[in-house]
NUFIDREN-589310 format. One record per atom (N, C-alpha, C, O): residue in three letters; x, y, z. Coordinates in steps of 0.02 Angstrom, whole numbers, padded with zeros to 5 digits, always signed. Layout:
AlaXYZ...
This chain:
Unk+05430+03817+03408Unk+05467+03755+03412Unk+05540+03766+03393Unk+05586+03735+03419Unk+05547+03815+03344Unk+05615+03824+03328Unk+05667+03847+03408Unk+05728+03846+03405Unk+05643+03859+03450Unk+05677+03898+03501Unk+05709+03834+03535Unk+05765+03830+03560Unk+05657+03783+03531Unk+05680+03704+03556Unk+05712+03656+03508Unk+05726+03599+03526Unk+05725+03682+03440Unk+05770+03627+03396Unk+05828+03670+03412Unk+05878+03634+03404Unk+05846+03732+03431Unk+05896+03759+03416Unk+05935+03736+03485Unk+05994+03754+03492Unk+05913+03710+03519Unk+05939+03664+03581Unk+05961+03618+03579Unk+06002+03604+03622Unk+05948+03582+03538Unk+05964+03513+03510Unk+06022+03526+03444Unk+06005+03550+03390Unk+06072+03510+03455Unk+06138+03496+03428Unk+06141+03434+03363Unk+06174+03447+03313Unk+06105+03368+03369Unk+06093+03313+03339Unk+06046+03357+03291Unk+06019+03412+03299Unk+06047+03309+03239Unk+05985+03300+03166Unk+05948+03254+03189Unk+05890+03256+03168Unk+05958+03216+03222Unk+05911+03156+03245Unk+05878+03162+03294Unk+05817+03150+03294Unk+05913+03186+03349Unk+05870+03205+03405Unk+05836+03264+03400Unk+05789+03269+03440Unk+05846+03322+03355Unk+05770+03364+03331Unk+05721+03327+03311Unk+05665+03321+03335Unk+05747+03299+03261Unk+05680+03256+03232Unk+05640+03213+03290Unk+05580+03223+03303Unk+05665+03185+03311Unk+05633+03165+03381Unk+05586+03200+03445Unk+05545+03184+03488Unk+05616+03248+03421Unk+05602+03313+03490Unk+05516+03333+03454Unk+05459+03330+03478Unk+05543+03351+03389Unk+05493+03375+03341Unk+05424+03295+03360Unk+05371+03305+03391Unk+05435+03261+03347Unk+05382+03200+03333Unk+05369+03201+03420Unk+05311+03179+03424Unk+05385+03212+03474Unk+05367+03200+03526Unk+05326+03283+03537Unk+05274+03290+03568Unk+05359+03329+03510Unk+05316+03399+03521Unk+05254+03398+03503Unk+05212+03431+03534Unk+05236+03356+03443Unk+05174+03377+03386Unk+05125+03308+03417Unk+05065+03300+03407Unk+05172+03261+03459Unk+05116+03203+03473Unk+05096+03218+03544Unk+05041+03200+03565Unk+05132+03245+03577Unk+05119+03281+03650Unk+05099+03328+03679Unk+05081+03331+03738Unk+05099+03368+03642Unk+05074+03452+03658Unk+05016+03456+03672Unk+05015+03481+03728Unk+04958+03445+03655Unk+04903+03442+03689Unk+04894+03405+03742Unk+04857+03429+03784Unk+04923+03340+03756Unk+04902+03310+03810Unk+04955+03357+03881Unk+04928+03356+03936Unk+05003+03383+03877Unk+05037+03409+03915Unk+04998+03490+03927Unk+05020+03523+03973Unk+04950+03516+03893Unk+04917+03572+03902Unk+04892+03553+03951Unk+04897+03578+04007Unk+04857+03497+03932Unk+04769+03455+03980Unk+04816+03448+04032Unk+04782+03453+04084Unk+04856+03443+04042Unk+04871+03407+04102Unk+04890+03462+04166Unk+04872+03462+04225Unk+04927+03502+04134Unk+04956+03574+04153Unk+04906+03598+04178Unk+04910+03615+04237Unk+04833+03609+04137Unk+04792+03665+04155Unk+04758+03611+04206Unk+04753+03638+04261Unk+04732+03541+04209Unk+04687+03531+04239Unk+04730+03539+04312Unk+04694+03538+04362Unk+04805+03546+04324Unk+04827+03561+04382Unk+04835+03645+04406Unk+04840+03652+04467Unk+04838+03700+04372Unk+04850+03752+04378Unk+04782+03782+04368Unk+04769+03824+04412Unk+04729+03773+04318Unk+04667+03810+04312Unk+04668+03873+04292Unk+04631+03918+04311Unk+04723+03878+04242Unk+04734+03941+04218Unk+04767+03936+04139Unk+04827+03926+04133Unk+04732+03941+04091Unk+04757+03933+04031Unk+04844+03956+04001Unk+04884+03935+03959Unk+04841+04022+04058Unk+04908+04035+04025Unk+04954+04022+04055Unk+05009+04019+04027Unk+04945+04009+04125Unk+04991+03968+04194Unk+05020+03911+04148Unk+05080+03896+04146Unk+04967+03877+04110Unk+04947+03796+04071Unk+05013+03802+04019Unk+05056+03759+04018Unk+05015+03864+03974Unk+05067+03875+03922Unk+05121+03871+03942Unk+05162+03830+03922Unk+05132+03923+03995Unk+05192+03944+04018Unk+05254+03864+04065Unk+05315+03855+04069Unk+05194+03825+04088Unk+05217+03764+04085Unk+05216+03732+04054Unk+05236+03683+04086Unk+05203+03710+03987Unk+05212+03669+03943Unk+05267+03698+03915Unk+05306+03657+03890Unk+05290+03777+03908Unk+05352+03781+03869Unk+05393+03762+03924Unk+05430+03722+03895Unk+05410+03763+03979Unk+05441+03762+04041Unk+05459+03654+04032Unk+05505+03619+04051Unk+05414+03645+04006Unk+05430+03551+04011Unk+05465+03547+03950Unk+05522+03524+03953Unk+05437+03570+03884Unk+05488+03558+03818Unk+05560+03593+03825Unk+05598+03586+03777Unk+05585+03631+03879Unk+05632+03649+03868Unk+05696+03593+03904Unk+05755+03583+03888Unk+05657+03568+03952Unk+05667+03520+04017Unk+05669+03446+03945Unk+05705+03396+03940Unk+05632+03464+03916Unk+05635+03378+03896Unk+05696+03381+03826Unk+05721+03330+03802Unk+05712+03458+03799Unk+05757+03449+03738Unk+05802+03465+03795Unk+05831+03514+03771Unk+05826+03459+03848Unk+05898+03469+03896Unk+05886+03399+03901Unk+05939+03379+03926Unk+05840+03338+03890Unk+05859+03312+03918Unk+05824+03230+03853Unk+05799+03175+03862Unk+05843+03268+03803Unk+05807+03240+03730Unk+05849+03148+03707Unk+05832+03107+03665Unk+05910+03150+03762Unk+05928+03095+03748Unk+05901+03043+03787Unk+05916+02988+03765Unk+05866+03041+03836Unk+05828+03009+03883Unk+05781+02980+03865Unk+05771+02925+03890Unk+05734+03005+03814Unk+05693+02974+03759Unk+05720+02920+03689Unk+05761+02924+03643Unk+05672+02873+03713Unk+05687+02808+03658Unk+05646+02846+03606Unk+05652+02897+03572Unk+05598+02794+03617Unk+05539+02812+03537Unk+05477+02856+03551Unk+05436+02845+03596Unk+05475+02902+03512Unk+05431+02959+03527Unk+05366+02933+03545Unk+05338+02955+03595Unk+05337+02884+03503Unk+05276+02860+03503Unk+05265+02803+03559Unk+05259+02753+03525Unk+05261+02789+03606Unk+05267+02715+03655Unk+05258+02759+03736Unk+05279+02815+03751Unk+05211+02700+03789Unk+05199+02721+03835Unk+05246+02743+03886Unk+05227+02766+03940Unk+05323+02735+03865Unk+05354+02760+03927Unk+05383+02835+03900Unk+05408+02868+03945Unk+05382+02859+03848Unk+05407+02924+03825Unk+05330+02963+03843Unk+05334+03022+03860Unk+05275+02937+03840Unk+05203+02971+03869Unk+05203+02982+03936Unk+05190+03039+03955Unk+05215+02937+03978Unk+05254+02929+04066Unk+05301+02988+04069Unk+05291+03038+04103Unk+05366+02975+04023Unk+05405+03037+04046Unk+05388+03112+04035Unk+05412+03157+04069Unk+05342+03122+03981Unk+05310+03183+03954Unk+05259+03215+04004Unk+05252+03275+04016Unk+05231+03168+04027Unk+05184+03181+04092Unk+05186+03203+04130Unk+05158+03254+04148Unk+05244+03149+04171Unk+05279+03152+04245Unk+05328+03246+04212Unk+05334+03257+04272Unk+05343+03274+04197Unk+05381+03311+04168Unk+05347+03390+04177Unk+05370+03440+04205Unk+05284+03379+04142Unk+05230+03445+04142Unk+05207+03441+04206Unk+05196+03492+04239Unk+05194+03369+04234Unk+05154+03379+04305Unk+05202+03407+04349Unk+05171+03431+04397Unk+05255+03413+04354Unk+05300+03431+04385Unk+05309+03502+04400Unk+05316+03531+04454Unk+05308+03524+04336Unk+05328+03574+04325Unk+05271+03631+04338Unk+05276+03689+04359Unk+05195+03577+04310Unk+05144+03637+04342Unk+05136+03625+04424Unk+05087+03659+04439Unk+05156+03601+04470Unk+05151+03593+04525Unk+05187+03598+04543Unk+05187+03558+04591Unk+05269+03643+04541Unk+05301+03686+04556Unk+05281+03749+04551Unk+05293+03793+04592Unk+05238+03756+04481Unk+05218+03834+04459Unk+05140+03836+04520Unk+05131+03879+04563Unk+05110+03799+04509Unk+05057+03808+04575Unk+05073+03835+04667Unk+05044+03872+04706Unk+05140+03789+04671Unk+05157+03796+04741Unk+05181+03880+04730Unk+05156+03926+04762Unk+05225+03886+04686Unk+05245+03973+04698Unk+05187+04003+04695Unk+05181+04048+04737Unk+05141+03995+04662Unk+05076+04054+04655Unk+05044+04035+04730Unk+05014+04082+04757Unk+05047+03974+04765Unk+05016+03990+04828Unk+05065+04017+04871Unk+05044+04057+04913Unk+05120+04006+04869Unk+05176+04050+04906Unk+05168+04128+04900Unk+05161+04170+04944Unk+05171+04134+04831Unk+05147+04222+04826Unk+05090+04248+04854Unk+05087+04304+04881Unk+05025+04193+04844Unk+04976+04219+04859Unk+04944+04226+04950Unk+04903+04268+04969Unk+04969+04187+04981Unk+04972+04156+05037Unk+04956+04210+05101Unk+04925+04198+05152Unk+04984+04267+05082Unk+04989+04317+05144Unk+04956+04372+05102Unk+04958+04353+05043Unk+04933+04418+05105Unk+04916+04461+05064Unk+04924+04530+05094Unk+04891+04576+05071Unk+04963+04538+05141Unk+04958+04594+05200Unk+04931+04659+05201Unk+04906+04689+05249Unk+04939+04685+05126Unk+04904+04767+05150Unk+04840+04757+05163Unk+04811+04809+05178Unk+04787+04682+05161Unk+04719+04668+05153Unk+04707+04663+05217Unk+04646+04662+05229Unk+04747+04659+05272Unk+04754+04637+05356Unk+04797+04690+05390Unk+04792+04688+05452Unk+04837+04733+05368Unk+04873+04770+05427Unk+04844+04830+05444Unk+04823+04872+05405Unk+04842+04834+05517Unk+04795+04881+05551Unk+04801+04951+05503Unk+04753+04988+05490Unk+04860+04960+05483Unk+04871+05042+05450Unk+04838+05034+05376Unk+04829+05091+05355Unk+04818+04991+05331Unk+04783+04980+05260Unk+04715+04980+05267Unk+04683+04997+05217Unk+04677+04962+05331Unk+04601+04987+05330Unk+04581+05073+05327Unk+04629+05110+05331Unk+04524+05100+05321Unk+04527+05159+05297Unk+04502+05181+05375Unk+04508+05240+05392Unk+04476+05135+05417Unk+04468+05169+05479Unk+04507+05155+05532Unk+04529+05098+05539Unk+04520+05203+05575Unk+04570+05168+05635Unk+04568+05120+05658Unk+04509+05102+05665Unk+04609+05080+05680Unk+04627+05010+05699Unk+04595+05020+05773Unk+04594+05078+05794Unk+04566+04964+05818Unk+04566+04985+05888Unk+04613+04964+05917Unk+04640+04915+05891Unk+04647+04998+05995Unk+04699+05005+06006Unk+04703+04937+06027Unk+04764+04928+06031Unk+04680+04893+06041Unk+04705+04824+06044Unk+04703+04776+05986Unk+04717+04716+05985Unk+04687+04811+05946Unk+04711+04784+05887Unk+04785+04800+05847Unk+04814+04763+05808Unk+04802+04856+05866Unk+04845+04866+05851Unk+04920+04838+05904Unk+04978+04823+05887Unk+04887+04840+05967Unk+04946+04810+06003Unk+04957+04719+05977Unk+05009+04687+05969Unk+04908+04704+05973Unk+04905+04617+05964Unk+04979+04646+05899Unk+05040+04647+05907Unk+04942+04662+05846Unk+05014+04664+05791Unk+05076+04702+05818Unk+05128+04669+05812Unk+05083+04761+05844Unk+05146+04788+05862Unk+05187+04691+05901Unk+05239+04662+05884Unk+05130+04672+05955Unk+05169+04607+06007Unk+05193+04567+05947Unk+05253+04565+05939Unk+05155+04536+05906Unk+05163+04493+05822Unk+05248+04547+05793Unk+05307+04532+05806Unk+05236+04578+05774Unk+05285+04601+05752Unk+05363+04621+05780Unk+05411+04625+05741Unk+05368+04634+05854Unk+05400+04626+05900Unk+05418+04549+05912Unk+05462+04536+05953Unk+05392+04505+05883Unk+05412+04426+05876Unk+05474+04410+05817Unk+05517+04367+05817Unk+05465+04439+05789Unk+05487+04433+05700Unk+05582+04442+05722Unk+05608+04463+05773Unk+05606+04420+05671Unk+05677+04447+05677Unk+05681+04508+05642Unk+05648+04526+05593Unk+05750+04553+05689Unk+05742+04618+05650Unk+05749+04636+05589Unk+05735+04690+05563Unk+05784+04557+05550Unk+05784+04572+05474Unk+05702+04574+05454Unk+05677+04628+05439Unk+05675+04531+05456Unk+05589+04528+05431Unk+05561+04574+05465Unk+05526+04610+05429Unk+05560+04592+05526Unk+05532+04667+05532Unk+05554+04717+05485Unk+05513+04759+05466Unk+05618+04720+05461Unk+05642+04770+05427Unk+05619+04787+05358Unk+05615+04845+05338Unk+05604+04736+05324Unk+05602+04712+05274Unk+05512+04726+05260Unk+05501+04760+05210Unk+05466+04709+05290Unk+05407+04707+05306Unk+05395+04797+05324Unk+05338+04818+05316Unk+05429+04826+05339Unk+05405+04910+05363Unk+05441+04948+05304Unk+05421+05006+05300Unk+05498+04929+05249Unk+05503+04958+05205Unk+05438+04952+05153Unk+05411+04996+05119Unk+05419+04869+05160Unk+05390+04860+05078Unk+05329+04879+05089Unk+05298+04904+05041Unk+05291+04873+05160Unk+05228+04888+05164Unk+05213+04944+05201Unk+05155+04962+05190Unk+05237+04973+05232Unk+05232+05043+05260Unk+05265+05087+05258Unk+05257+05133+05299Unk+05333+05090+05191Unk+05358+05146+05167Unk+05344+05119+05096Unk+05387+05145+05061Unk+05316+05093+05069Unk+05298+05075+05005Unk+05368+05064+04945Unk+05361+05084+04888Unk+05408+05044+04958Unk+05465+05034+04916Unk+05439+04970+04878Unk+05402+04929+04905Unk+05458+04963+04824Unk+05491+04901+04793Unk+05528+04850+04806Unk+05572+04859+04848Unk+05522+04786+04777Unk+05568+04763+04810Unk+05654+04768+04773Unk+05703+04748+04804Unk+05658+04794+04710Unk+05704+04808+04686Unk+05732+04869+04724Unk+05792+04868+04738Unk+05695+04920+04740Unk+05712+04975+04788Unk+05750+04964+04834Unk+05801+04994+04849Unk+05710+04891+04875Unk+05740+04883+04953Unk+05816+04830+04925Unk+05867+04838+04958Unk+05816+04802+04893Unk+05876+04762+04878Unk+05928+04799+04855Unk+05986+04778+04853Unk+05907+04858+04835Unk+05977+04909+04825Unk+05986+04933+04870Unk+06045+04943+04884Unk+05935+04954+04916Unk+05961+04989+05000Unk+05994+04935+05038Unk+06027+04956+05086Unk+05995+04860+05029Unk+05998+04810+05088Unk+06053+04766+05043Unk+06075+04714+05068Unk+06072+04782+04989Unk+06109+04735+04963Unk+06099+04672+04942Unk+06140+04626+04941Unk+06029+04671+04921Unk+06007+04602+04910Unk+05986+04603+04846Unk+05978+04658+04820Unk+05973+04539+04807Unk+05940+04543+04742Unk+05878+04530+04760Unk+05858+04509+04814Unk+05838+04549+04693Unk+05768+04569+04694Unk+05724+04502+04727Unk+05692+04504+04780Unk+05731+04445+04683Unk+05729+04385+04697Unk+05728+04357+04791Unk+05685+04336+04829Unk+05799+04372+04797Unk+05796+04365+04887Unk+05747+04421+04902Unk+05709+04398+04945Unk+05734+04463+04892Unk+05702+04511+04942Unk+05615+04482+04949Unk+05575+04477+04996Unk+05612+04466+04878Unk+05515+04431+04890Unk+05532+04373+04939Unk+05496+04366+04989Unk+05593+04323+04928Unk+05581+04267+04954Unk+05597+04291+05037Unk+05573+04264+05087Unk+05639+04342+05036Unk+05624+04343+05119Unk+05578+04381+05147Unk+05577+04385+05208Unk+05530+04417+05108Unk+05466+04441+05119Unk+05420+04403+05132Unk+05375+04417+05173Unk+05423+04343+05096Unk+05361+04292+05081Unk+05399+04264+05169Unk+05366+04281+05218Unk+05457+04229+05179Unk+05470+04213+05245Unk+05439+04255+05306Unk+05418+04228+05357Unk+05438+04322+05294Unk+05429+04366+05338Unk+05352+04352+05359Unk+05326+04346+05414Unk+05326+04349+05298Unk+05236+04349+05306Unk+05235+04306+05335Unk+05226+04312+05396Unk+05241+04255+05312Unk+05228+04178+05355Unk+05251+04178+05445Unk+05216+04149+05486Unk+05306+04208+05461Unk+05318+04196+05535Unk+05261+04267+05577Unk+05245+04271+05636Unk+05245+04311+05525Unk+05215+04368+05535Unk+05128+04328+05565Unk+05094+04342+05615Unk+05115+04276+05508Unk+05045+04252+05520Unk+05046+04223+05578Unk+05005+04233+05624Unk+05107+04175+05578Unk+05111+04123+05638Unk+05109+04174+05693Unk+05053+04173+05718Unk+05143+04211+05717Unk+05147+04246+05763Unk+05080+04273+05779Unk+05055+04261+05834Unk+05049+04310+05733Unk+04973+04333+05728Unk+04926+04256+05763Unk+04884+04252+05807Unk+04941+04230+05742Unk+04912+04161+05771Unk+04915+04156+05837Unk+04864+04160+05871Unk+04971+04148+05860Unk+04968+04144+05918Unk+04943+04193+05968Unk+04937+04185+06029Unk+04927+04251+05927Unk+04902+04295+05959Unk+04841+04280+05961Unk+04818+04311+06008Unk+04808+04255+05939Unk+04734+04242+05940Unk+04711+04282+05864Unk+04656+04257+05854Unk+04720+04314+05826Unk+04713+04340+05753Unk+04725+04294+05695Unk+04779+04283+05668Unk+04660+04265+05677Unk+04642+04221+05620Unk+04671+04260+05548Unk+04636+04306+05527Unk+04732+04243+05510Unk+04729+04281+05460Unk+04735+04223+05394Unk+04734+04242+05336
């Protein structure tokens, strides 16, 4: 808790912060986990809302009363259903589990053309990007120093890549 009074500038509004931490914290766990289903997903957003709520500690009247419970709520739910959508974003494509070259037996040759046609769809950045990380095995810190990108952009235009990669697979007739 000290990491969140030291945010707070006021004597008064710690004390506040403090009486809304110690009367809220459990119900903002429950709430977190019953949206994420992961105990430590559950933590990692509840510190993620107290930091959100001492940035924003003047917004709160009285610690104890149903609309500071509303804003405490609306706050964690937020925040775990931002943290949910990225974990399905991450999780969403899983590619070495589907590309013809990650099975241990040869692909058949129309299987492999359906993806070469899929991949031949892609722009040449996401092709590019997609044949370093998964079939020259780089990093993505690796490829952002070869491409000039930060690490950050490189998943998020990976995660882009997968997605037009599936769609395309789609249209090929390949359920992925």
């Amino acid at each position: 808790m000290l990491i969140y009074l030291s945010m707070i500038e006021d004597a008064e509004d710690q004390n506040k912060f403090e009486q809304v931490y110690l009367r809220y914290k459990n119900l903002m766990f429950y709430v977190a986990h019953r949206i994420l289903n992961d105990a430590q997903e559950a933590e990692d957003a509840v510190h993620d809302a107290f930091v959100r709520i001492a940035e924003h500690i003047d917004q709160v009247g009285e610690p104890d009363c149903p609309k500071t419970r509303g804003f405490v709520v609306i706050i964690v739910e937020r925040v775990a259903l931002n943290r949910l959508e990225r974990r399905r974003r991450r999780e969403a494509l899983p590619l070495e589990e589907w590309t013809p070259t990650a099975r241990q037996e040869d692909p058949a040759p129309e299987e492999e053309e359906v993806f070469r046609r899929a991949m031949a769809r892609l722009s040449p950045r996401y092709r590019e990007l997609l044949l370093l990380k998964h079939w020259q095995g780089f990093s993505d810190r690796e490829i952002g120093k070869m491409l000039s990108m930060s690490q950050g952009n490189v998943a998020r235009t990976l995660q882009r890549a997968k997605e037009k990669l599936r769609e395309a697979l789609k249209e090929e007739g390949v359920e992925v």
